[in-house]
C-alpha positions in Angstrom: 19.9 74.6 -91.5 18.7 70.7 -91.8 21.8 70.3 -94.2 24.5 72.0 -91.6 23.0 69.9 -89.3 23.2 66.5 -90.7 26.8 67.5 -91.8 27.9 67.9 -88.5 26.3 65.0 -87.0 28.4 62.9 -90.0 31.5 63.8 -88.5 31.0 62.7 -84.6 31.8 59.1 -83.9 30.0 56.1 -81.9 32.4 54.5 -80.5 29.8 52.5 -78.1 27.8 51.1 -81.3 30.8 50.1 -82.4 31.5 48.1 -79.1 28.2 47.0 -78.7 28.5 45.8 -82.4 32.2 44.1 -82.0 31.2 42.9 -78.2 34.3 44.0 -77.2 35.6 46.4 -75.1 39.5 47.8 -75.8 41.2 49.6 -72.7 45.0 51.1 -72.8 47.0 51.4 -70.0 50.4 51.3 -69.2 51.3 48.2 -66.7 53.4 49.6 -63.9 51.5 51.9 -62.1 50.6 50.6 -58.3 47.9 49.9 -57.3 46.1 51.4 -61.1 47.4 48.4 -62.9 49.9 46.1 -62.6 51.4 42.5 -62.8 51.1 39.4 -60.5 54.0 37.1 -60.3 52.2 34.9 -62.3 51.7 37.5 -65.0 48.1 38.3 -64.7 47.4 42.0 -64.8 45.1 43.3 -61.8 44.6 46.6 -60.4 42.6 49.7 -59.2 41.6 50.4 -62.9 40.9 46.8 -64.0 38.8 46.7 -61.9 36.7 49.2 -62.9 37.4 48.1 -65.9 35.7 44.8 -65.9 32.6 46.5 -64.3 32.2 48.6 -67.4 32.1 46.0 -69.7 30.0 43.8 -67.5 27.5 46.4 -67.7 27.9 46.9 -71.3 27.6 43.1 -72.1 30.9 42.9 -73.6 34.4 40.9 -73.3 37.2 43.0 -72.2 40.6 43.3 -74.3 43.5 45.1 -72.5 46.0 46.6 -74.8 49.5 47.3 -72.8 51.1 50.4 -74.2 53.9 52.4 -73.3 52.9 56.0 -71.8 54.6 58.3 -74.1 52.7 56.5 -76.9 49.0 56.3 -75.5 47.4 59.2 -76.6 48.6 58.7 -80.4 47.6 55.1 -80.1 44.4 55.9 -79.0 43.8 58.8 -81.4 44.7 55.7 -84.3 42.2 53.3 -83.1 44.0 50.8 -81.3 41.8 50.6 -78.2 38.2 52.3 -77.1 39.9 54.9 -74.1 42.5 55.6 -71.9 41.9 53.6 -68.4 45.3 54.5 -66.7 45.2 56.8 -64.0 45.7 60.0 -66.8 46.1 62.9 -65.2 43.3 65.5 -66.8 45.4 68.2 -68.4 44.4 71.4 -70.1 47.4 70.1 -72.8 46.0 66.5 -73.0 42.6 67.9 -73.2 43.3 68.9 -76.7 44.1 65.9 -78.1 41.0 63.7 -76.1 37.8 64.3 -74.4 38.1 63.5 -70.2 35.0 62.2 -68.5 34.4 63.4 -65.3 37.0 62.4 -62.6 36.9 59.4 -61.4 39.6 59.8 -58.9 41.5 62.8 -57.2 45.4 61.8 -57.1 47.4 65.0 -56.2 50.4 65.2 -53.9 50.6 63.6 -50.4 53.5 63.4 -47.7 55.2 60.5 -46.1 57.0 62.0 -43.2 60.0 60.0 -40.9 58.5 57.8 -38.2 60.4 60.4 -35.7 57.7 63.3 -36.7 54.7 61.2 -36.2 53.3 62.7 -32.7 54.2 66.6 -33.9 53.2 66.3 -37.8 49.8 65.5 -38.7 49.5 67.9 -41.9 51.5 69.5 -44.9 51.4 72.7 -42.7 53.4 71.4 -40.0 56.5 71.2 -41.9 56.6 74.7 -43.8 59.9 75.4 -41.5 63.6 76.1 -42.3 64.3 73.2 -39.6 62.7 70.9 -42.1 64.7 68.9 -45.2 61.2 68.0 -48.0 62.1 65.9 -50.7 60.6 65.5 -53.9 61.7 64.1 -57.7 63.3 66.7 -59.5 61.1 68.1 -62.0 57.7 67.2 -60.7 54.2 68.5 -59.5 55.6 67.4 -55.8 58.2 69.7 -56.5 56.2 72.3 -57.7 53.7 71.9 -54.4 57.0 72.3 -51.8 57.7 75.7 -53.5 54.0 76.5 -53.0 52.9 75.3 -50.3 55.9 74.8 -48.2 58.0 77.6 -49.1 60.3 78.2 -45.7 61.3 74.4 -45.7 64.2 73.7 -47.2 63.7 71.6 -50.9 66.1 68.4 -52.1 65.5 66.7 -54.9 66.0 63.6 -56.7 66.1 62.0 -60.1 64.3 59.0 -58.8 61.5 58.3 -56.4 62.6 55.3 -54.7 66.3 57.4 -53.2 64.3 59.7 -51.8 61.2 57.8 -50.1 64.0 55.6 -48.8 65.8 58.5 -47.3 62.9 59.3 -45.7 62.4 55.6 -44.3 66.4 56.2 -42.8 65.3 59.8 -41.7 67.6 61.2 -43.8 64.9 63.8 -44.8 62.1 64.8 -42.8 59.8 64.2 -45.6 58.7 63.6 -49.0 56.2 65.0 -51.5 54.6 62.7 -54.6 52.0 61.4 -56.1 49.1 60.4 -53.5 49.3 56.6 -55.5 53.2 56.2 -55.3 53.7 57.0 -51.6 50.5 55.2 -50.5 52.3 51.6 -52.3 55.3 52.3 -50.7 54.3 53.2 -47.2 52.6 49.6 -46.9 55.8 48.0 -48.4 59.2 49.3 -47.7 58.0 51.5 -45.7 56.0 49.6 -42.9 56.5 51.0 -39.4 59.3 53.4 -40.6 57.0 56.2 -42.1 53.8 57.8 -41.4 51.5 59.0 -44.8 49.7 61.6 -44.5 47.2 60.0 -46.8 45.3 63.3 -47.8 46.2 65.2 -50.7 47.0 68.4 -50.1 46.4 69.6 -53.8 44.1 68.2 -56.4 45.0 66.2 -59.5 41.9 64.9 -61.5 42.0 62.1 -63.0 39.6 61.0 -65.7 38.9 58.1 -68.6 40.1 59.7 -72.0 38.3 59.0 -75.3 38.7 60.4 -78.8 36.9 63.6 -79.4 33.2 64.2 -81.0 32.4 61.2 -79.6 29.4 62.4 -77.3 27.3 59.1 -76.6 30.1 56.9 -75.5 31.2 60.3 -73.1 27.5 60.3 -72.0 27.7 57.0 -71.3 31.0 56.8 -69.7 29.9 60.1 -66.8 26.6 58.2 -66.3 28.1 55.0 -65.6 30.9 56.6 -63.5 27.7 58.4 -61.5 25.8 55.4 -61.1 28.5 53.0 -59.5 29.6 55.9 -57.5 25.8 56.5 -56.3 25.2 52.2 -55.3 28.4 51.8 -54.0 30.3 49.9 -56.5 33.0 52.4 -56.7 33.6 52.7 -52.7 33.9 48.7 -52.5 36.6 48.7 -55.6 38.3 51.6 -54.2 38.6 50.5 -50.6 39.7 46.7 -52.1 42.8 48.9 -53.3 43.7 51.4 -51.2 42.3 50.6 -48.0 42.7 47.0 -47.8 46.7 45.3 -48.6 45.8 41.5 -49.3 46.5 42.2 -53.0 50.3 42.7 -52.1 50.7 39.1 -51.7 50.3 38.6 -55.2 52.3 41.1 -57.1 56.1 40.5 -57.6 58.1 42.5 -55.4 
């Protein structure tokens, strides 16, 4: 049984003594993604997830290296070493989930509504607009799609192939409404769409999102869930949070 034992414990990884050792901390994410991470005019990169980012490696005692990389290539360039996790607002995904390890979530995305300034006295939630006299728009092929089907299923569906048609239709009152990721339509609500839409900031469903890391890697997950419990417990997390999705001064610096 000792032998089987110190077999298996060969093949798990320590990622964090590796860190520790190196005294630096690798991050991927995907530059793009308002307010997560993004750039300023002056090219700096800033965001939700940098944030928390530069906490983590503060409390590890470590420098912090962000590697940009393109979406559809994270997970394979994660799973070859070339950063430490996956700090990108990643959905958690039964598919994903067998490639990685997830922490726990460290933030709940899911689908919101911007609604046409018109509607703001009679619509205050999703359920307010499951009716044939409504026009809910979404991006074709998407979970906001999905969640009008669901959720709204007597109002009548129109897609789009891109976001930005569609929340601006909704900004002309062209549709009644539109459907999307909680992180997408709370950015454009406090940009282009300033006093001509009302978000209905809540998300109506729940989309997990978490820090992925390479499997068998148990200390730097236990580390990861501990850290994400203790800055959630002192008040860390709120501060970082709010500084992004409650407060708008960090709009002045991004290019537009």
């Amino acid at each position: 049984i000792m032998i089987l034992l110190q077999s298996s414990i060969g093949f798990s990884r320590d990622t964090l003594a590796q860190i520790q050792k190196d005294k630096v901390l690798r991050i991927g994410i995907d530059v793009g993604y308002m307010p997560f991470e993004m750039k300023t005019k002056k090219g700096q990169i800033i965001g939700f997830d940098i944030d928390l980012a530069k906490l983590m490696a503060k409390e590890m005692g470590v420098k912090l290296k962000i590697v940009n990389t393109s979406w559809d290539g994270i997970i394979p360039a994660l799973l070859t070493n070339k950063f430490d996790l996956i700090l990108g607002g990643m959905s958690i995904t039964p598919k994903r989930n067998l490639k990685v390890n997830f922490t726990t979530p460290y933030f709940e995305a899911g689908q919101s509504i911007i609604i046409a300034g018109k509607h703001r006295v009679k619509v205050k939630s999703y359920k307010d607009l499951n009716h044939k006299k409504f026009v809910i728009a979404s991006r074709f092929g998407t979970t906001g799609e999905l969640a009008i089907k669901k959720y709204l299923p007597r109002a009548t569906l129109k897609t789009y192939e891109d976001r930005e048609t569609g929340m601006l239709d909704v900004a002309f009152s062209r549709v009644d409404a539109f459907v999307y990721d909680f992180p997408a339509n709370h950015v454009f609500s406090i940009t282009k769409g300033v006093s001509k839409v009302v978000h209905i900031a809540k998300p109506f469903t729940k989309e997990p999102v978490g820090i992925a890391i390479r499997q068998d890697d148990f200390n730097f997950l236990n580390w990861l869930n501990n850290f994400l419990l203790v800055i959630k417990s002192d008040g860390r997390y709120k501060k970082i949070h709010d500084s992004w999705f409650v407060k708008t001064n960090w709009l002045a610096k991004v290019s537009q």
